[in-house]
Structure formats: structure tokens, C-alpha cells
C-alpha positions in Angstrom: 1.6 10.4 -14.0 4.2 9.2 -16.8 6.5 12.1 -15.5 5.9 10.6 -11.6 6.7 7.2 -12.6 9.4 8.1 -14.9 11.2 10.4 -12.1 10.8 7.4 -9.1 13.0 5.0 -12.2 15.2 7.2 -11.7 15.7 6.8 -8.0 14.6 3.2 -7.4 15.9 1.6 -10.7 15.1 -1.6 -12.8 11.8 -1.7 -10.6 9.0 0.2 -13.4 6.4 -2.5 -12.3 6.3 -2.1 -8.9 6.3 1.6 -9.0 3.2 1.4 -11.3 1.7 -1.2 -9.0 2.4 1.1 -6.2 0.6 4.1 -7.7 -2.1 1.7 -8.7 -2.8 1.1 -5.1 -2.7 4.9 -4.5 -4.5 6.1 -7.1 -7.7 3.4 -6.0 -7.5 5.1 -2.5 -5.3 2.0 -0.7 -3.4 1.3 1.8 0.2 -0.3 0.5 2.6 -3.2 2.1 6.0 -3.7 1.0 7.3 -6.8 2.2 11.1 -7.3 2.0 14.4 -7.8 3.4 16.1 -5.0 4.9 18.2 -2.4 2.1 16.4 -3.2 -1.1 14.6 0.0 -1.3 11.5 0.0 0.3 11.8 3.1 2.7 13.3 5.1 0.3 10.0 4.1 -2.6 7.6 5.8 0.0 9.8 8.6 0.3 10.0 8.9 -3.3 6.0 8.5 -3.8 5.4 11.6 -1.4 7.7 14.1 -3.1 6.9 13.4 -6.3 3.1 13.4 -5.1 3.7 16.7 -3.1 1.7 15.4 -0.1 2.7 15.9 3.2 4.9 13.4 4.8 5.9 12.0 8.2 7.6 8.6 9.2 6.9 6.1 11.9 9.7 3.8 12.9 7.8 1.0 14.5 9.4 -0.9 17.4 8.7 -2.9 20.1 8.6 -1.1 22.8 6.4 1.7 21.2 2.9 2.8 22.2 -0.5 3.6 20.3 -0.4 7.4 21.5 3.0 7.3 20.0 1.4 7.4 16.7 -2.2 8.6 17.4 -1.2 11.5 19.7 -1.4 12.3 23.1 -3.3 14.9 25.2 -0.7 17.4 27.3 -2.3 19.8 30.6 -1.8 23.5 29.6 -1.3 25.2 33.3 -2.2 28.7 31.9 -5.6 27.3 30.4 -6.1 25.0 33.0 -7.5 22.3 30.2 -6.2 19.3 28.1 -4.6 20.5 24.3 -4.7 17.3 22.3 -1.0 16.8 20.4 -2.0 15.2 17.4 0.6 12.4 16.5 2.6 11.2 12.8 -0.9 9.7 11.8 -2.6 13.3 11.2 -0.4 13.4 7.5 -1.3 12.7 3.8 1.6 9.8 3.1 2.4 8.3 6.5 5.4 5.9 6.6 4.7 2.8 8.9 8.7 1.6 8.9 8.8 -2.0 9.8 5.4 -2.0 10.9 5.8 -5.9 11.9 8.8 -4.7 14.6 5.3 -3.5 16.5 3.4 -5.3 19.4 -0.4 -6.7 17.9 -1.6 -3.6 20.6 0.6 -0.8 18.8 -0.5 -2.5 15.3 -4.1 -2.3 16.0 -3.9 1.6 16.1 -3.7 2.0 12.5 -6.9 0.2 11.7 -9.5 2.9 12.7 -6.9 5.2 10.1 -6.3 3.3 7.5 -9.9 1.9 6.9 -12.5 5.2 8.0 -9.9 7.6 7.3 -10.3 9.5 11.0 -8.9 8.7 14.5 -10.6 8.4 18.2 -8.5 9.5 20.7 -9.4 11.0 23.8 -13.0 10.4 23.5 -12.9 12.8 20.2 -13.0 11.9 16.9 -10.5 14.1 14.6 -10.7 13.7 10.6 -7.5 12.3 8.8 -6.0 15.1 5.7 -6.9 13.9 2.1 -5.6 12.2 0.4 -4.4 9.9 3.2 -2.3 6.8 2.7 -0.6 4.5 4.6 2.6 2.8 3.5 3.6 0.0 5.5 7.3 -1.9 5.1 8.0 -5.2 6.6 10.7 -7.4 7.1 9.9 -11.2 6.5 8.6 -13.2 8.9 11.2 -15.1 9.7 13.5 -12.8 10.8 14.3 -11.7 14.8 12.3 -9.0 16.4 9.2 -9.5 14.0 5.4 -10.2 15.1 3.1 -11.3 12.4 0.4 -8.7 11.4 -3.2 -10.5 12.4 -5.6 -11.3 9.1 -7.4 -8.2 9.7 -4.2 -5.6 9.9 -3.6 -7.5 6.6 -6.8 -7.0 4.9 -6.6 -3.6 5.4 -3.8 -3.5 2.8 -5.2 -3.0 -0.4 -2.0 -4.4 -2.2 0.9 -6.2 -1.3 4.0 -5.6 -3.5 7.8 -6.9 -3.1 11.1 -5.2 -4.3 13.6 -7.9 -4.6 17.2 -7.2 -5.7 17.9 -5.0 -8.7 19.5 -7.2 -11.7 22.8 -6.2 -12.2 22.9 -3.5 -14.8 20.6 -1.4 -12.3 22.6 -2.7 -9.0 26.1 -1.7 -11.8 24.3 2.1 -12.1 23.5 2.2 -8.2 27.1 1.7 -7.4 28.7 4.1 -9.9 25.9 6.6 -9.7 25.0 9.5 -7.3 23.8 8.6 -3.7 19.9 8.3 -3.7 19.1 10.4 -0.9 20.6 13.5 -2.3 18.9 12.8 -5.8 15.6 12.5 -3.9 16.3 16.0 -1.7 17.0 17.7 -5.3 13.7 16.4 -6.9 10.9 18.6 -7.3 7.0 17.4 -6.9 5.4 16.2 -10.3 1.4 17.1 -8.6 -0.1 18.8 -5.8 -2.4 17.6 -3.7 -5.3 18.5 -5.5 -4.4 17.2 -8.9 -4.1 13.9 -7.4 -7.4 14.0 -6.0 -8.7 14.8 -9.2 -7.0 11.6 -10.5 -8.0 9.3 -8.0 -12.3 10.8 -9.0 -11.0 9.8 -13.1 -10.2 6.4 -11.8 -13.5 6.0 -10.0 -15.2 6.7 -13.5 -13.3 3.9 -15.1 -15.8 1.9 -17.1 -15.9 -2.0 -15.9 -18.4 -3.7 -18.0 -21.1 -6.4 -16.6 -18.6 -9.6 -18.1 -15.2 -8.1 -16.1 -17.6 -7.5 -12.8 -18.4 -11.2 -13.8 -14.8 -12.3 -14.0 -13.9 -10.6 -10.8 -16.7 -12.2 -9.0 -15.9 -15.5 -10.5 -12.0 -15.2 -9.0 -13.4 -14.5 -5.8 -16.0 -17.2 -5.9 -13.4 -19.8 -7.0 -11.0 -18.8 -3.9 -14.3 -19.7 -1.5 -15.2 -23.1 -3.2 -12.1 -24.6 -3.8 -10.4 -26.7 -1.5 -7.1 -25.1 -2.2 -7.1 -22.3 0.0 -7.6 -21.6 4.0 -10.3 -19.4 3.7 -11.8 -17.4 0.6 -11.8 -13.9 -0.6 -13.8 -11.5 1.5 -16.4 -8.9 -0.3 -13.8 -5.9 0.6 -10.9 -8.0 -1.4 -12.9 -8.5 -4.3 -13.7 -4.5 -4.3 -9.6 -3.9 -4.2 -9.1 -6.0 -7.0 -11.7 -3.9 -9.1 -10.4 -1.0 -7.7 -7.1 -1.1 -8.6 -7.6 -2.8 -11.8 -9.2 0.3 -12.7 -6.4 2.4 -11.6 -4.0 -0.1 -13.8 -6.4 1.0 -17.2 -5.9 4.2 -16.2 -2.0 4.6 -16.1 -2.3 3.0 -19.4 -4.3 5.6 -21.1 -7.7 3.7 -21.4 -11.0 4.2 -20.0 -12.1 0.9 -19.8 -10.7 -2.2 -17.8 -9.8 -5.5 -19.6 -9.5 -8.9 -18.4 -5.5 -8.5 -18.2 -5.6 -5.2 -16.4 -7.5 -7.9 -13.6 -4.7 -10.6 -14.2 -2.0 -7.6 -13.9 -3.2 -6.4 -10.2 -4.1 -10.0 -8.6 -0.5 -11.3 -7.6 -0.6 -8.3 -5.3 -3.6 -7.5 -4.1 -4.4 -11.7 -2.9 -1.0 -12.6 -2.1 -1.6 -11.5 1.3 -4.9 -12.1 1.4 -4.7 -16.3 0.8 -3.2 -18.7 2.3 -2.6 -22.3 -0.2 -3.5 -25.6 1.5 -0.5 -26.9 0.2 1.6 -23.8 0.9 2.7 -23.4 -2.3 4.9 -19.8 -3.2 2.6 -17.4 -3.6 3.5 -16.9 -7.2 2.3 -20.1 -7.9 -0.8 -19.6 -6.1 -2.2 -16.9 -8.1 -0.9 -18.4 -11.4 -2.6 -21.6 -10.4 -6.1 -19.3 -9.3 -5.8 -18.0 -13.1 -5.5 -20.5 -14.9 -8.8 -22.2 -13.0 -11.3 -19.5 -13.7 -11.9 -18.6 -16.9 -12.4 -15.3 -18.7 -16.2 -14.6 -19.7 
């Protein structure tokens, strides 16, 4: 995993965090978000994170004018067999690329939610299985701009974590300019894992060892976001499960077996930053920080 994220800092440079964060979130069996504006890297970080994960890859541009067989597949009359083949659709891949996702009507959105949270499809009156591993990563542009529909709470929840790019500081943005063009780095890259391996790291994370007190402390930030008058509406059950999962992941890309109190901390920003909404909307960097500093650490 240290030569995966060391090879995607080489493509999508200066950002080392969010490339752990978003390996985190793959590596606890999530779904990921990357909210944005438009040409700060987030199509080409998914790209990056299938390659380098050797899994198989297909991207959806999402628009608004598209339909849910578009993505789930479609069923097409064979004249020699006189029956229905079923066409399976971009969803039947291990990394699937939801580009823009928000550029989609609420009825095309809702077709990723049997996928993305039981990991099979109904189409057709048939159920079909999804490959695994199976991820979703979903880009976004922000709200505000024109063509956008906001994704519904539970489109959202689905999302294990939530992560943002922003723009590189300026000795990165200074190598982007001078260096070689991205795309043909990426082409010339060879996968770091196969399939399997990653499987086989995503059963070490499971084993992770999270004593009673951090279950505590996890329930505790949860709890908080349910009783305090400072948010819309609480953490749900599935959220608090995230969190733990992909603090879990976070010990593991350090080394350890265990999870600490900061390996909690570290994950939160994105894995409730979509997930609460402040009274007082407050950034949502000030949110969280606020949400840590009122529970304490058993």
C-alpha cells in the first residue's frame, strides 16, 4: 500500500492525505464522494486508484438527460433465439466512475443505491451479483453551480466518506506545469495489486482490534450529534459503523493493529461532513472541530 500511495503522489501531487483518506474508504469496503470544482483532479484520482488497484474499470458520465438502464443495463430481443439477452450496463465493474453524479436527475441517482449498498442489481425482474471488490466513486461539482441537482440524504449516506481536493499550493501546481502531462504518466503506470491481494487487505482491516473505550468514544460522537441542539438531525447507526470502519482502515495504512482515539479524529472530517447539517450552518470544518472538542476521549 505504501508503493500505491506513493505512485498516485506522483500523479495527483501535494495531495498525500486525501489519497490515504481515499484508500481508507476503499480498504473499509465504501463507497467515495469527491466534491469539487471542476479541473482540480478528481476524475483523474479514480482513474489513478483503479490502475494502481488493478481492478477493472468503467466510467459513467452523468447528465441530465440520462436514464437508469443507461447504467444498470438493458435487455435487447435476439431474433435467432427468439428471447430477451440482458446487456449488462457500466455498473457490472470493480471501480465504477460516477462523473458528476449531481449533473443526474433524483430518478437516474436512485439507480445506484441497490449497487452501492447490497452490492447486486435488479433489473428485469432478475437479480445479477456485482464483481468484488466493488466500489463506487462518485465526483461532484458544488451545489451552487448550473446544471446541478442535489443528491437526497439517503444517496448521501450511502457514501462512506466524503473527501475534497482543493487547489495544489504552488510548488505542486509549479511541478504540474513544468512536468509531463498526467494522462500519459497514468497510461505508463503499472498496477501495484491485483484483485485478490486487495481483498485480502480489506479481511486484515476487518481484524483491526478496536477496544471497548474507542467503541465507547465512537458511540459517544454519535450520541453527542443526536442530543445536541447543534445539528439537523443526528448520526444514524450505519454512520457510526463508517466511522469505525474506516478508522480501522486509517491504523492499518499506518502499520498498527490496533485503532487509537486520533486514528477516529483523523477519519471524522470526512466521513460526517456530509452526513450533518449545523443549525447555525457553520463551514463544515468548523463543525467537526467544534463536535471534537465537545466529546471527550474515554
Amino acid at each position: 500500500m505504501d508503493a500505491v500511495i506513493a505512485a498516485a503522489g506522483g500523479i495527483i501531487l501535494g495531495k498525500e492525505r486525501q489519497i490515504r483518506l481515499a484508500l481508507a474508504c476503499l480498504l473499509a469496503r465504501g463507497h467515495l464522494l469527491i466534491e469539487d470544482v471542476p479541473g482540480v483532479g478528481k476524475t483523474t484520482l479514480a482513474h489513478v486508484l483503479a490502475r494502481l488497484l488493478g481492478l477493472d474499470f468503467q466510467r459513467i458520465q452523468f447528465t441530465s438527460d440520462m436514464l437508469p438502464a443507461d447504467i444498470l443495463g438493458v435487455s435487447i430481443f435476439d431474433r435467432a433465439r427468439g428471447a430477451f439477452d440482458f446487456h449488462p450496463g457500466p455498473i457490472f465493474a470493480q471501480v465504477v466512475l460516477a462523473d458528476e453524479v449531481n449533473r443526474a436527475t433524483p430518478k437516474t441517482q436512485s439507480a445506484l443505491l441497490e449497487a452501492m449498498e447490497e452490492r447486486q442489481v435488479t433489473a428485469e425482474g432478475r437479480t445479477r451479483p456485482l464483481p468484488a471488490p466493488f466500489f463506487v466513486i462518485a465526483t461532484q461539482n458544488p451545489a451552487h453551480q448550473i446544471g446541478t441537482f442535489p443528491l437526497p440524504e439517503s444517496q448521501l449516506d450511502r457514501f462512506l466518506m466524503r473527501i475534497e481536493l482543493g487547489y495544489p499550493d504552488r510548488a505542486a501546481e509549479r511541478e504540474l506545469l513544468a512536468g509531463a502531462d498526467r494522462r500519459e504518466l497514468l497510461a505508463a503506470m503499472p498496477p501495484c495489486l491485483t484483485p485478490e491481494t486487495l481483498l485480502a487487505h480489506q479481511e486484515a482491516v476487518r481484524q483491526v482490534h478496536a477496544a471497548e473505550p474507542l467503541i465507547d468514544y465512537v458511540q459517544a460522537l454519535a450520541g453527542h450529534t443526536r442530543a445536541s441542539a447543534d445539528w439537523q438531525a443526528g448520526l444514524s447507526p450505519r454512520a457510526a459503523l463508517a466511522l469505525l470502519a474506516a478508522a480501522r482502515a486509517w491504523a492499518w495504512l499506518a502499520g498498527r493493529d490496533h485503532v487509537l482515539p486520533e486514528d477516529v479524529q483523523a477519519v471524522l472530517p470526512g466521513i460526517v461532513g456530509h452526513r450533518l447539517r449545523p443549525m447555525d450552518a457553520a463551514p463544515a470544518a468548523d463543525a467537526v472541530r467544534r463536535l471534537i472538542e465537545a466529546v471527550p476521549i474515554p
